[in-house]
N, C-alpha and C positions, 0 to 999 in steps of 0.2 A: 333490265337496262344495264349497259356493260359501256367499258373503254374496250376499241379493238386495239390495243397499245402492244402486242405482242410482237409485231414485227420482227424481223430479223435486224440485229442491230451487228455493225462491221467491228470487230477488233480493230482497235487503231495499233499492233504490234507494227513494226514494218515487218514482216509476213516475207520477204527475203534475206533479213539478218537468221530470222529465228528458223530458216530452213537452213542456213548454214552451219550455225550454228550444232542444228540437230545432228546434221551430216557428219561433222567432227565429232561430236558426243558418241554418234553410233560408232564411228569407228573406230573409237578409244575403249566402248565397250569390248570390241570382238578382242581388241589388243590385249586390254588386261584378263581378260576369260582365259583366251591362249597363253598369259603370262601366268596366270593362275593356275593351270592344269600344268604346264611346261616344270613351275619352280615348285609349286606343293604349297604357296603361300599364303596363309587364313587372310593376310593384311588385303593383300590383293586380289582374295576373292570379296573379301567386303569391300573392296572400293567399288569393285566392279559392280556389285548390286547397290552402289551409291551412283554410281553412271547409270545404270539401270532405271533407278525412278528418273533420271532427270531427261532420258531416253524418251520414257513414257510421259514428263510432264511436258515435254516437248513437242514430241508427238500431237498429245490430247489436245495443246495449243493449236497445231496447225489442224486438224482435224476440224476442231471446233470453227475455227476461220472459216472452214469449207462449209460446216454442217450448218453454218448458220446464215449460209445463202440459200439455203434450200426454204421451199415457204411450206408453211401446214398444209396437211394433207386431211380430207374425213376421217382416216384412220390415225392419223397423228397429229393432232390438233396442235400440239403446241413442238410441231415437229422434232429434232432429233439433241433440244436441249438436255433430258435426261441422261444423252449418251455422256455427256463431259461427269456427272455425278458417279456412275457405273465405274467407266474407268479407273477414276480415283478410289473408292470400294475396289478395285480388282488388287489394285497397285500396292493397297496398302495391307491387304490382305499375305503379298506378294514377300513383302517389306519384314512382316511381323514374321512371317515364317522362317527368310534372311536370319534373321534378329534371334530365333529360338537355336536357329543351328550357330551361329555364330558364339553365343554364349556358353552350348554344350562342350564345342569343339576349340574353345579358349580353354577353357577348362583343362580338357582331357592333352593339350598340348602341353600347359603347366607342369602336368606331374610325366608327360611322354613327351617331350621337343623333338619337333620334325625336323629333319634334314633340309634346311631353307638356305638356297645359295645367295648372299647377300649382294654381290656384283647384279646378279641378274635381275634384283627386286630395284638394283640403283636403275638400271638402264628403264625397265616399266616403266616404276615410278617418275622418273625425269620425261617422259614421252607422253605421260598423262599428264603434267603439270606444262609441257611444250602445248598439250592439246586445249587444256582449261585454259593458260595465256593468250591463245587465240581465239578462240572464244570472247573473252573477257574483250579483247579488241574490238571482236567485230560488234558489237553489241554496243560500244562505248561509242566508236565510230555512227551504227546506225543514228543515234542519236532521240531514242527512242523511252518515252517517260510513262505509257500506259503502265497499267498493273502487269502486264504481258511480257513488259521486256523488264519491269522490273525485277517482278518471280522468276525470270531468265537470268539474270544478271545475280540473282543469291544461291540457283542453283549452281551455276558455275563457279561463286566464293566455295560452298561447300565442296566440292569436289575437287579443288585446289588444293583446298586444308586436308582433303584425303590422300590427295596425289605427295603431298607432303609429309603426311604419317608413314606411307610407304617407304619412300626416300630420307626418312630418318630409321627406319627396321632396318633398312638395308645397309645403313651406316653401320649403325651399331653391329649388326652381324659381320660386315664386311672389315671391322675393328676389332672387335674382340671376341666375334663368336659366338657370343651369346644368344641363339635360336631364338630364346621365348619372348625376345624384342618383338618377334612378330605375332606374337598371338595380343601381346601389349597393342600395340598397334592398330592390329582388328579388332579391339573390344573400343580405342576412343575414336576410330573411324565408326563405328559401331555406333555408340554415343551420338555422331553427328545427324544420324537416319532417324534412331527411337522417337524422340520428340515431334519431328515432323511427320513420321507416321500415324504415331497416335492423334495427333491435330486434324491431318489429311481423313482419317477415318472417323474422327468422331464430325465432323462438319460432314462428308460424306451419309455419315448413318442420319443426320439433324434434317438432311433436303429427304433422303426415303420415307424417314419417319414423317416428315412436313411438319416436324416442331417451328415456332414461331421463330422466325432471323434475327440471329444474334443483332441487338442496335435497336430492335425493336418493339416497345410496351404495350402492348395488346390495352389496358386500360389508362393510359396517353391517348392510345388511339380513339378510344371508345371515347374517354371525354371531351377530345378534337372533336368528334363528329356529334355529337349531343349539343354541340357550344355555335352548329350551324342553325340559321335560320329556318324554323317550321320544323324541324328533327322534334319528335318527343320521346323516343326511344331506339334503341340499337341493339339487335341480339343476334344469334348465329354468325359471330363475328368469326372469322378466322384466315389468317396470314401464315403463308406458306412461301416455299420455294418448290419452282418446277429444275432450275438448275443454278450454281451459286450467283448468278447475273441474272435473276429472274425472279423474283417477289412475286405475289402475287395476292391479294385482296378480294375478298369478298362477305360482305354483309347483309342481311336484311335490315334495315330503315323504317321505321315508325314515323308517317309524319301527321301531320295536319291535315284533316277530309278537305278541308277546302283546297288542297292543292291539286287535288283530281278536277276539282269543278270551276275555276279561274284559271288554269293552263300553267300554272310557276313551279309545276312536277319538273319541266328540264330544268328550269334554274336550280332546281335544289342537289337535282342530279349534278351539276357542275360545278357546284360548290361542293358538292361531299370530292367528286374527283380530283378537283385543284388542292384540295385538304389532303389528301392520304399523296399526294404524289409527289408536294410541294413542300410542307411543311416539317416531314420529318427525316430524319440523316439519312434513313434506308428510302430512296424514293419510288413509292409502287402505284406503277406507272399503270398496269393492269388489275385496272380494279372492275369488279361487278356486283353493284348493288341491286337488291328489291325494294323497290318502295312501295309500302303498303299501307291502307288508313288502319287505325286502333282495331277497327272490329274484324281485320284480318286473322286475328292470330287464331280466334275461332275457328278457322278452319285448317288450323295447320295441325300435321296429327303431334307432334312435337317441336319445343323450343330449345337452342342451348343458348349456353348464357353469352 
């Protein structure tokens, strides 16, 4: 006995700001890549792989938008919610390897200073922070408060404060010379990415693995559902994610033999499902329970706890 609760649920992003938005992002990407191979500058190739994830957090926003009008399929039951978890595993995988060359290549700049023309890092630099101000507008203007335009609205802080480290390398070199500004520069642009990768990947590895969602006490749960009427037991209990907007529940249920033979098996059913979906922070809307009498467990060839 199950909730069909998995529906496709809409983004409330407005889903026109955050393609705009993306549009400018990409094309601040290709700018600062061509500014990066053009000047030879570590600053402004780390911003550009800081443009880069927010490219692909963008992106996986609108994608998801789409993918999640699509309905399950026999072969894809809970249709193509996985793919936003994937991504993020791609992304940060993408990020960490950024992050190893970046640290190397700080480095070896330290004790070898590249020939970094500081005019040319001001011009980038000032046309990404032109690029992230508009942004920042359109996004303000949408007027838009989900999680979607939120996480939109900090990638674009960060990338500011990138557009910004640039345009302070570029001073500094443009003043007095000093090259290794910009390997400075790349390592606390640098700085801005590590943290958010490591987070992005370890929630990412938390939904593959289907360890239990952060927010939520596996034995809270259990003695929620113990504390309903007719329950005498609860075991095979286990709470997952199929994608980070996607919880998922499912237990086997001990009750009372008389609720096979008096008819109040649904009531119980509906009471266990208003419980896990209702009561606690994380709400798992898709739940499926067994309900079974005591002398079930007989024939199960094992229990977990």
């Amino acid at each position: 006995m199950h909730d069909h609760g998995h529906e496709a649920h809409g983004h409330g992003a407005p889903t026109r700001a955050l393609a705009v938005v993306f549009s400018i992002t990409l094309v601040l990407l290709v700018v600062e890549v061509a500014g990066a191979v053009l000047t030879g500058s570590l600053a402004l190739l780390v911003d550009a792989a800081h443009v880069l994830t927010d490219v692909l957090g963008l992106g996986l926003a609108l994608v998801a938008a789409r993918l999640a009008t699509r309905s399950a399929t026999s072969r894809r039951t809970y249709g193509w919610a996985r793919a936003e978890v994937l991504g993020a595993a791609a992304q940060a995988a993408v990020l960490l390897g950024v992050g190893v060359f970046v640290v190397v290549e700080a480095v070896r700049r330290f004790v070898e200073p590249a020939d970094v023309p500081g005019p040319a890092l001001l011009v980038f630099g000032g046309i990404g922070l032109a690029g992230n101000l508009a942004s920042l507008l359109v996004l303000r203007r949408s007027g838009g408060g989900d999680l979607n335009s939120r996480a939109a609205l900090l990638e674009v802080l960060n990338d500011a404060l990138g557009s910004i480290g640039v345009l302070a390398a570029g001073l500094v070199i443009a003043l007095t010379g000093w090259t290794r500004a910009d390997a400075v520069a790349a390592v606390l642009v640098g700085a801005l990415i590590v943290p958010r990768t490591l987070l992005l990947l370890r929630e990412a590895l938390e939904v593959l693995l289907e360890s239990v969602p952060r927010g939520v006490d596996l034995q809270e749960v259990r003695g929620h559902l113990l504390q309903q009427e007719h329950v005498l037991a609860v075991h095979d209990l286990h709470v997952t994610r199929v994608s980070s907007s996607l919880p998922v529940l499912s237990a086997h249920v001990v009750v009372e033999p008389a609720c096979f033979r008096n008819g109040s098996a649904p009531a119980v059913l509906d009471a266990l499902q208003h419980c896990v979906a209702a009561h606690f922070a994380v709400s798992m809307t898709h739940s499926t329970f067994q309900l079974e009498p005591p002398a079930h467990t007989e024939h199960e060839a094992g229990t977990h706890a």
